[in-house]
C-alpha positions as CSV (number, residue, x, y, z in Angstrom):
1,X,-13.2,-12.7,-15.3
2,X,-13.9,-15.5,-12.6
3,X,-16.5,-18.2,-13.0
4,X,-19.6,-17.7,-10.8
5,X,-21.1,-20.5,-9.4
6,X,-24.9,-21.3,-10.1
7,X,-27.2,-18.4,-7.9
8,X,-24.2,-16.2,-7.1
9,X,-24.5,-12.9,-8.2
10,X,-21.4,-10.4,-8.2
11,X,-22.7,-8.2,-5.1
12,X,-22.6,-11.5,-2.9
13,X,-18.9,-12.2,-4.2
14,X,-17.5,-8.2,-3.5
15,X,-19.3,-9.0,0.2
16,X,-17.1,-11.9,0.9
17,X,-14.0,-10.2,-0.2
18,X,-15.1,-6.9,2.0
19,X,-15.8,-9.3,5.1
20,X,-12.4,-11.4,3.9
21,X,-10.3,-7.6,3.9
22,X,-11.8,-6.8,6.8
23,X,-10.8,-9.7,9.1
24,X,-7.2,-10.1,7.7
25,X,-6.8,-6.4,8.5
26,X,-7.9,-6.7,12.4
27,X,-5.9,-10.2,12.2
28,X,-2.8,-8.0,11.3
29,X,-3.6,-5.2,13.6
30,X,-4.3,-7.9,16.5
31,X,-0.5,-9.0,15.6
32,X,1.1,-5.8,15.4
33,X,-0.3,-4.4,18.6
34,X,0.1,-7.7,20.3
35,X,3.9,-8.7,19.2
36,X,5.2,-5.0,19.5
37,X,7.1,-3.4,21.9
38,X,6.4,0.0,21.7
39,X,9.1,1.0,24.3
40,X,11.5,-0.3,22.6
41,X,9.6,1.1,19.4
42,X,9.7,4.9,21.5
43,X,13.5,4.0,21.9
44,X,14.3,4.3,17.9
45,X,12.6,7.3,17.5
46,X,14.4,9.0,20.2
47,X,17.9,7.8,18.8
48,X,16.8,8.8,15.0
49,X,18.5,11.7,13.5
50,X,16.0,14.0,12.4
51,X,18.4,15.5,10.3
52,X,18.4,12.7,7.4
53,X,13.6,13.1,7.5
54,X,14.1,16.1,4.7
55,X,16.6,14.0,2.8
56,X,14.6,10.5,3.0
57,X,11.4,12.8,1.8
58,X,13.0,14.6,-0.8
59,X,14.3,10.9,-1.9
60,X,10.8,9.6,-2.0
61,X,9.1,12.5,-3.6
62,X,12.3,11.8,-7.0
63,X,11.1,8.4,-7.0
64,X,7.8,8.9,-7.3
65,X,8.6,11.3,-10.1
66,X,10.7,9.6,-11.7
67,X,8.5,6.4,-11.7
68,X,5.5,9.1,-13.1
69,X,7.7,9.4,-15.7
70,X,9.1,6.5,-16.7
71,X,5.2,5.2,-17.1
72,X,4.8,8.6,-19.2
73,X,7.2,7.0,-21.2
74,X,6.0,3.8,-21.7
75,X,2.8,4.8,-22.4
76,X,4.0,6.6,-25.1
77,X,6.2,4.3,-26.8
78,X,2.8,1.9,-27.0
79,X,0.7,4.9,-28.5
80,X,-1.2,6.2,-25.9
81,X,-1.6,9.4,-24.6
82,X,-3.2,10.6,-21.4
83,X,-3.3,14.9,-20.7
């Protein structure tokens, strides 16, 4: 629980950190549309082997599973129980 200082109420504080996500979020998207080279970007996907997407999916979709269940499991050991 943070400190509020005196006359701030919790709606001013979630505005600043709204207006704060917003502007590092264009400040990043400024960046990455400014710095990248999307040829060179169009390049890579041309040379990837579309071969490996299934595998790298099916890869992603066990470790998301497996990280379900390992929190299953955790929960458990520490008593509680979700459906």
């Amino acid at each position: 629980m943070a400190i509020s200082r005196p006359g701030e109420t919790g709606k001013g504080r979630g505005h600043r950190k709204l207006v704060l996500g917003a502007l590092v979020s264009a400040a990043l998207i400024f960046a990455a549309t400014r710095f990248a080279d999307l040829s060179q970007t169009a390049q890579r996907f041309d040379d990837f082997q579309w071969g490996y997407l299934p595998l790298v999916l099916v890869a992603v979709l066990a470790y998301y599973l497996l990280k379900g269940v390992r929190w299953h499991l955790f929960l458990q050991t520490v008593g509680i129980t979700l459906p």
